[in-house]
C-alpha positions in Angstrom: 128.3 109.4 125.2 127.1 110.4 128.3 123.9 108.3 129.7 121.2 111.3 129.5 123.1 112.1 126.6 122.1 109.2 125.1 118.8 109.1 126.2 118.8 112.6 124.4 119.6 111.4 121.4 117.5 108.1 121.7 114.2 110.4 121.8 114.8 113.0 118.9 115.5 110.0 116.9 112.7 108.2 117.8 110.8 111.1 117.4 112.1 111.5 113.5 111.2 107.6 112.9 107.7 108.1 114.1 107.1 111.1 112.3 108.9 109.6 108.8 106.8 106.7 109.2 103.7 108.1 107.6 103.7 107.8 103.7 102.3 111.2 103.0 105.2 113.2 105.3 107.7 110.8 103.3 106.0 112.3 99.9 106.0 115.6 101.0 109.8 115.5 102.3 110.6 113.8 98.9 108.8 117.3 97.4 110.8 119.6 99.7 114.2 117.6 98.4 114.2 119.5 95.4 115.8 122.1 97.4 113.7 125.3 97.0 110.8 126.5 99.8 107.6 125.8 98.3 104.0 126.7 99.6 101.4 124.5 100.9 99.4 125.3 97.3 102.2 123.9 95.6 102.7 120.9 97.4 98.8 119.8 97.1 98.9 120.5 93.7 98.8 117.1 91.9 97.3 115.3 94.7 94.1 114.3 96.8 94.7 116.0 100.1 93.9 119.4 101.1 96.1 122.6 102.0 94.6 121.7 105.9 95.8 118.3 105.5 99.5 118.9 103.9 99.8 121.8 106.7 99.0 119.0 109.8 101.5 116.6 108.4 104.1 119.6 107.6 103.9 120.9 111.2 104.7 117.3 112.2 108.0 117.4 110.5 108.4 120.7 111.9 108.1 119.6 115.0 110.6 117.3 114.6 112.9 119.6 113.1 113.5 118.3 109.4 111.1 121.3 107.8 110.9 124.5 108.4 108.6 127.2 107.6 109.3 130.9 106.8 106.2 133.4 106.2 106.4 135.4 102.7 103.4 137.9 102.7 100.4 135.7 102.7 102.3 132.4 102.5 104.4 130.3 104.2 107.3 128.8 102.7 108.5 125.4 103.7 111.7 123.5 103.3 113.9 120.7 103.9 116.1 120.3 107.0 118.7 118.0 106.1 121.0 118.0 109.3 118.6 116.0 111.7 118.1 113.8 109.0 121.5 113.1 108.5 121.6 112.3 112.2 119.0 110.1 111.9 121.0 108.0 109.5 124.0 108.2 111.6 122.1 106.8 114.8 121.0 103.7 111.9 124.6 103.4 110.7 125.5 103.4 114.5 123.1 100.3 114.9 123.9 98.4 111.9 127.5 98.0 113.2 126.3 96.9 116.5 124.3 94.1 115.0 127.1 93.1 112.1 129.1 93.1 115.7 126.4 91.1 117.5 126.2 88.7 114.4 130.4 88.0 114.6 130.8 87.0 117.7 127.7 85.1 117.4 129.2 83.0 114.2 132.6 82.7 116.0 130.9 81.3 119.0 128.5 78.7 116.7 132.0 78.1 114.8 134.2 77.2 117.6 131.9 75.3 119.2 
């Protein structure tokens, strides 16, 4: 992968983790996972927060591309964006193996020495 490439990818992702890292945006993407739009009125119902408040942390994940909003009439509709998700969890997968590589060499090392 190209260098700026990288760096590319290094941001977006880094951008997802921030914006996953708030409990109420992991609740609300756990709503949207049920795979049909639903308004901000239905995803306050049952809880403590207010419309203003789901619609701030929504527009965060918008932001960050795993949500996306669609006005019908008076509402807007919001859903889940899977893909940079998915991308997300590749970059992780992409780590993992770096470190399980890291962690070889550094027992073949400790064992041959």
């Amino acid at each position: 992968m190209p260098r700026s490439a990288a760096a590319t990818a290094l941001k977006t992702n880094a951008s997802i983790f921030a914006a996953l890292g708030d409990e109420t945006r992991l609740a609300l993407l756990a709503e949207l996972t049920k795979g049909e739009p639903q308004s901000i009125t239905r995803l306050t119902s049952n809880t403590r927060l207010t419309r203003q408040a789901v619609t701030k942390h929504l527009r965060v994940l918008e932001e960050v591309g795993v949500v996306r909003s669609e006005r019908s009439g008076r509402e807007s509709l919001f859903e889940l964006q899977p893909k940079p998700l998915v991308d997300a969890r590749t970059y992780l997968d992409h780590v993992s193996r770096q470190w399980d590589n890291a962690l070889a060499r550094l027992k073949a090392l400790v064992e041959t020495s």
